[in-house]
C-alpha positions in Angstrom: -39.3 -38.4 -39.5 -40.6 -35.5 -37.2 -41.5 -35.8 -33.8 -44.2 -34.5 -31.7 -44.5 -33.8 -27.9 -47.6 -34.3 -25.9 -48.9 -32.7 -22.6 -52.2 -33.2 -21.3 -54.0 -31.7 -18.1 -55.5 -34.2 -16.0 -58.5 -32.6 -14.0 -60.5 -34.6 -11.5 -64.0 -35.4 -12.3 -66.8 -36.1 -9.5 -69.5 -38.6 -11.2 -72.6 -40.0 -9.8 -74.9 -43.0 -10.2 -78.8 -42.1 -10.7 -80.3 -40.6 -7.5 -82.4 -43.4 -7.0 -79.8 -46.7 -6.9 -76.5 -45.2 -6.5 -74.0 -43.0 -4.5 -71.6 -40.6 -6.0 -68.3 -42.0 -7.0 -65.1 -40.3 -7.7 -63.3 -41.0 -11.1 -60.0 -39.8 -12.0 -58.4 -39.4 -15.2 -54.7 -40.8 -15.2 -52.9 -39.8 -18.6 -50.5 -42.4 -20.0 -47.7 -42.2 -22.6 -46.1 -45.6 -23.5 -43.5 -43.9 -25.5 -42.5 -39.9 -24.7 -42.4 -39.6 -29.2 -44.6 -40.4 -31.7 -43.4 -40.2 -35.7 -46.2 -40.9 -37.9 -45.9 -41.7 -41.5 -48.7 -41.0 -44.0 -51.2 -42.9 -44.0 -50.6 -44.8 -40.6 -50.9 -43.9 -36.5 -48.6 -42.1 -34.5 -48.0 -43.6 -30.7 -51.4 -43.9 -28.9 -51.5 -41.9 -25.9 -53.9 -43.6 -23.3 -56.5 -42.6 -20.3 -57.0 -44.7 -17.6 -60.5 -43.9 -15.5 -60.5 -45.2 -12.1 -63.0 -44.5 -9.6 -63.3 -44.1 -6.0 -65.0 -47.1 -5.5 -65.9 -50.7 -6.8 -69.5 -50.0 -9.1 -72.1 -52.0 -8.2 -73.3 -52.5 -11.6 -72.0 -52.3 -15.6 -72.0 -48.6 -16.4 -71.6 -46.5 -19.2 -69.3 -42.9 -19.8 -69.9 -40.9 -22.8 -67.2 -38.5 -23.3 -67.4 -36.1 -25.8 -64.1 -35.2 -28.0 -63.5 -31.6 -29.7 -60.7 -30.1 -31.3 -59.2 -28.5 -34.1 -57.6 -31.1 -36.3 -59.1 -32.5 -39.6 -61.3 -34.8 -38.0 -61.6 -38.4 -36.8 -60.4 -40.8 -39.0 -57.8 -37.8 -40.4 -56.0 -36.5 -37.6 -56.6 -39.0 -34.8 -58.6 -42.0 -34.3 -59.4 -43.4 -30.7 -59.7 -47.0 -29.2 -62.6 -47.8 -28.9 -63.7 -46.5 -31.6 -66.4 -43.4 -31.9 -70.0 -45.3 -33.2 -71.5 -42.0 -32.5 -69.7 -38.7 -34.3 -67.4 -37.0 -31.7 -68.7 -39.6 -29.5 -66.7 -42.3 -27.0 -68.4 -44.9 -25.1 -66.5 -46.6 -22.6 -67.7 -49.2 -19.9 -66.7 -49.9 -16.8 -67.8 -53.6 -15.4 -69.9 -54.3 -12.4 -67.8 -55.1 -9.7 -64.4 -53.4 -11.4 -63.1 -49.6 -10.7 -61.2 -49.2 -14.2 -61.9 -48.2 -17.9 -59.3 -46.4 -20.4 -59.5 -45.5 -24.3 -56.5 -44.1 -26.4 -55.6 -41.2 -28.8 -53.8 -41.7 -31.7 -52.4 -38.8 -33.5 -52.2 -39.4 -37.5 -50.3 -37.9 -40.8 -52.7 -38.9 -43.9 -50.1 -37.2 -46.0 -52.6 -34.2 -46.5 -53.5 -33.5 -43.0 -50.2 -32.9 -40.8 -50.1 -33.2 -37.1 -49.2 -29.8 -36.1 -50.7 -27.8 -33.3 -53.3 -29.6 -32.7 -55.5 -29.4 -29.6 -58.5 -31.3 -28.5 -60.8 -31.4 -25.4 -62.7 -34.4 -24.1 -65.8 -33.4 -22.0 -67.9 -36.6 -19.7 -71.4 -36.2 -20.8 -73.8 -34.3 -18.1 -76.2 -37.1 -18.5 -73.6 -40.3 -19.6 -76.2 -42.9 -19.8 -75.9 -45.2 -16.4 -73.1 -42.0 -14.9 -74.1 -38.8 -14.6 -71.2 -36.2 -14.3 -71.3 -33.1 -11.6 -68.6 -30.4 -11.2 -66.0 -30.1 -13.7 -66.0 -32.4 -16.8 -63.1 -31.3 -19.3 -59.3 -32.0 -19.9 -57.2 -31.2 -23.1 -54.7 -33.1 -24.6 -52.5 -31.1 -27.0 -50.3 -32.0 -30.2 -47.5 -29.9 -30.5 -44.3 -30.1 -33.1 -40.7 -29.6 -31.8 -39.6 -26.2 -32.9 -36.6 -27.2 -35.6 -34.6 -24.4 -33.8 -34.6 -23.7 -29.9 -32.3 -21.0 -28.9 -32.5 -19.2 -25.0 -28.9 -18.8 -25.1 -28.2 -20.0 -21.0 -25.0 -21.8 -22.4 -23.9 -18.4 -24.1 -20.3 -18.0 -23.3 -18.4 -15.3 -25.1 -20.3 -16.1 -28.6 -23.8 -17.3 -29.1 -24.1 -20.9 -29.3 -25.7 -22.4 -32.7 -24.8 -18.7 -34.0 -21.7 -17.3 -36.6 -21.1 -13.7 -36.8 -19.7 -12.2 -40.0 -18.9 -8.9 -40.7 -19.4 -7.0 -43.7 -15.8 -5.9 -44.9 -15.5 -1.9 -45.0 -17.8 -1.5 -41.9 -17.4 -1.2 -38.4 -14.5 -4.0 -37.8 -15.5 -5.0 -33.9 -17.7 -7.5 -32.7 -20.8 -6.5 -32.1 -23.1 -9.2 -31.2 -22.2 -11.2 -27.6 -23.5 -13.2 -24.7 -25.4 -10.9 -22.3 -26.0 -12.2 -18.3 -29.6 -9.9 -18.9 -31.9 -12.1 -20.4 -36.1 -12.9 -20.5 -38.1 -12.2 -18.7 -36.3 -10.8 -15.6 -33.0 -10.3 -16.7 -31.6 -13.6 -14.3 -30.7 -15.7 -17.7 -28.4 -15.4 -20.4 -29.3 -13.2 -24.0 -27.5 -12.8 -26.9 -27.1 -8.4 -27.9 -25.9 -6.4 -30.3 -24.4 -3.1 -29.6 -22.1 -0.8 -31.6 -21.0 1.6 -28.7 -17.5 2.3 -27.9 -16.4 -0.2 -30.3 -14.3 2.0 -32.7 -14.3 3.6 -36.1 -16.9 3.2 -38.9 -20.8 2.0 -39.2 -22.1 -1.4 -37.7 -23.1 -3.7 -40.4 -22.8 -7.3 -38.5 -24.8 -10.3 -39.5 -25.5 -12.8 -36.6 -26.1 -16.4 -38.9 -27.5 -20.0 -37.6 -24.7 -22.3 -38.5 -26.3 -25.0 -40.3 -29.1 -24.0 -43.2 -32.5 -25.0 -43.0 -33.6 -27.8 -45.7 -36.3 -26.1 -47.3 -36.9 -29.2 -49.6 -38.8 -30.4 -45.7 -41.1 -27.4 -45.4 -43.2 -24.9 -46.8 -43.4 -22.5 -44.0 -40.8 -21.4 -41.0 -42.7 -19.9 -38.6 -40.3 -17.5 -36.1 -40.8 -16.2 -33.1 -38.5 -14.8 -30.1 -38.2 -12.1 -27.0 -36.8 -8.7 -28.2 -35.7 -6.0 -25.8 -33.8 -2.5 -26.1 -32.1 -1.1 -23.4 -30.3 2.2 -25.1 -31.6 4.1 -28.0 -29.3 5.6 -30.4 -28.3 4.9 -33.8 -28.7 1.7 -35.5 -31.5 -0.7 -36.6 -32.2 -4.5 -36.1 -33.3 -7.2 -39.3 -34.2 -10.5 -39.6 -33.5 -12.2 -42.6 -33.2 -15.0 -45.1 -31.5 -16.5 -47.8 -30.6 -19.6 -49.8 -27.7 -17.9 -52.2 -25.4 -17.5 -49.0 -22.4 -20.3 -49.1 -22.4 -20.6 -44.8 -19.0 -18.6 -44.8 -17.6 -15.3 -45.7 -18.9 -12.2 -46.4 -22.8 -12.1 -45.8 -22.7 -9.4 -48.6 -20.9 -10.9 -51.2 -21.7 -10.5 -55.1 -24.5 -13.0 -55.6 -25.8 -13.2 -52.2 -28.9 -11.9 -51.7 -31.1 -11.7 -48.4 -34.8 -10.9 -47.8 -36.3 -9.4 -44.8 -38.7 -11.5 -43.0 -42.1 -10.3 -43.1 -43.9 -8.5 -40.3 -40.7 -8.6 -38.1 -39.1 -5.1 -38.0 -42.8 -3.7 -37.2 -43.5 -5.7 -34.3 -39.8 -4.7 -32.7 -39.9 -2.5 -29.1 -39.1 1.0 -29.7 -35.5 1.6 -29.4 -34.4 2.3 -25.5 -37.9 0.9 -24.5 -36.6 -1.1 -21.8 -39.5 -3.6 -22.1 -39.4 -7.5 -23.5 -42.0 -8.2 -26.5 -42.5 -11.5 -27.7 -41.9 -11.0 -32.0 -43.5 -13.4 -34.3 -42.8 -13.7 -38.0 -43.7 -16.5 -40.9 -42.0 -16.8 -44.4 -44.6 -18.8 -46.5 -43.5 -20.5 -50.2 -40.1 -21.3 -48.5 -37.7 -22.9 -51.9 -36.5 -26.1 -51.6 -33.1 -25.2 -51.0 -31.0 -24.8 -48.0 -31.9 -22.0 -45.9 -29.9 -19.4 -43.5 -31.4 -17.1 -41.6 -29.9 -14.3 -39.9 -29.9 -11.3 -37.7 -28.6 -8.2 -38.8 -27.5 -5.2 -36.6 -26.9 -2.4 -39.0 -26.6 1.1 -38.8 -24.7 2.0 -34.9 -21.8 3.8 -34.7 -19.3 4.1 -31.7 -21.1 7.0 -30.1 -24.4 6.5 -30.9 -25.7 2.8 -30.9 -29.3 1.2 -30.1 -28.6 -2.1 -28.6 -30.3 -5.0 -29.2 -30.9 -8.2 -26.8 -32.6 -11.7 -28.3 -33.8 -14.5 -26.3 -36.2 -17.5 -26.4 -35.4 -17.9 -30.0 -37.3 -20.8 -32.1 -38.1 -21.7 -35.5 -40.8 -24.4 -36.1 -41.5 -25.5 -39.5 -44.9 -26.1 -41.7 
């Protein structure tokens, strides 16, 4: 079962009685998460997540908060329902008893088994005019739906070789290693990297691959979608690839008969220029992934010992579709 992560912002809203029977009141919006995950199963809720309202002082009479609810998941009913319930479409209306200082609804995130949770973000906005409240000031807070990345790499326990990471060598090519832990990472060079760099490193052409360890189970997923900081401090021989494969064993030579990689789309256009000196954030998917295991894989290919690009990777993640 997947997991999801929730954050919400909490803004303060300033509400008022009518003009003619009440003072204003101040009602805050307290987010609360019984548990911190939530793994749905088609076709049945996720964890609520629930909203407590106080306000600033004990109401003198039964009152009424619209709040209005936004977003862009499938729809109530698909990808959330709340408690209460909406009567009116996009529509909550909570109470708040004479004499009390305390209402609350929940969110629910759902999977129907069509309809993934994935990404999804909705606003709630208080009415202007919320029948027996009236709402002044700022009126909005989001609440967002977010899936784990399957893969989340910033390298600042790189020591020596990247964690998570295998580098193989292509035999008949430059023999060093060329890939390593760097101290100069994003955004301002005070965390660990991981680079690749073919100068000084002896004879021959680079041709490294730098592998995840375990394989993606394609058989979960129909999209990885890849993203990462790239940086290049030295220009020079030597190009950088992201790739794929599901014909490569997990050990030997990367470019053995019967393995055969694909470039990810969209990556190698989106890379810094060579030498740039300046971090870009790179984003990549591969759609139609095949229900097989999965590597993926950098490769540094090209450098030679007196003329070499370099090549440093951080904030590495892969999240899944």
């Amino acid at each position: 079962m997947r997991s999801f992560t929730y954050s919400l912002i909490a803004i303060l809203f300033v509400l008022g009685c009518t003009e003619e029977d009440y003072e204003a009141a101040t009602i805050t919006f307290y987010p609360s998460l019984a548990g911190s995950t939530a793994e749905p199963a088609p076709g049945t809720a996720g964890t609520p997540f629930r909203v407590d309202l106080v306000t600033s002082r004990v109401l003198a009479r039964e009152s009424q908060v619209n709040i209005k609810v936004a977003g862009n998941g499938a729809g109530y009913g698909f990808s959330y329902v709340t408690n209460p319930p909406q009567l009116q479409q996009g529509i909550i209306t909570l109470t708040i008893p004479e004499g009390e200082t305390t209402t609350f609804f929940t969110i629910t995130p759902l999977n129907d088994g069509v309809v993934e949770v994935n990404d999804y973000e909705y606003t709630f906005t208080i009415d202007q005019y919320s029948n027996s409240i009236r709402s002044t000031g700022q009126n909005t807070f989001k609440f967002y739906v977010t899936e784990p990345p399957l893969v989340d790499q910033n390298f600042n326990d790189c020591s020596g070789a990247p964690a998570a990471f295998t580098e193989r060598i292509v035999p008949g090519s430059m023999a060093a290693t060329l890939w390593a832990c760097t101290d100069f990472g994003f955004p301002n060079e005070s965390t660990k990297a991981v680079e690749a760099n073919a100068f000084g490193k002896g004879a021959g052409v680079a041709n490294s691959y730098l592998i995840l360890n375990e394989p993606l189970d394609g058989a979960d997923f129909n999209e990885m979608i890849i993203s990462m900081q790239v940086y290049s401090r030295f220009s020079g021989a030597g190009i950088l690839k992201l790739k794929y494969s599901t014909t490569y064993s997990g050990t030997g030579n990367p470019e053995a008969d019967g393995v055969t990689w694909t470039d990810v789309p969209n990556f190698s256009e989106q890379l810094p220029s060579a030498g740039s000196r300046a971090w870009v954030l790179v984003k990549a998917s591969v759609k139609d992934v095949p229900d097989q295991p999965v590597y993926v894989a950098f490769q540094f290919q090209g450098g030679t010992t007196g003329s070499s690009s370099n090549w440093r990777i951080d904030d590495f993640n892969i999240k899944i579709k």
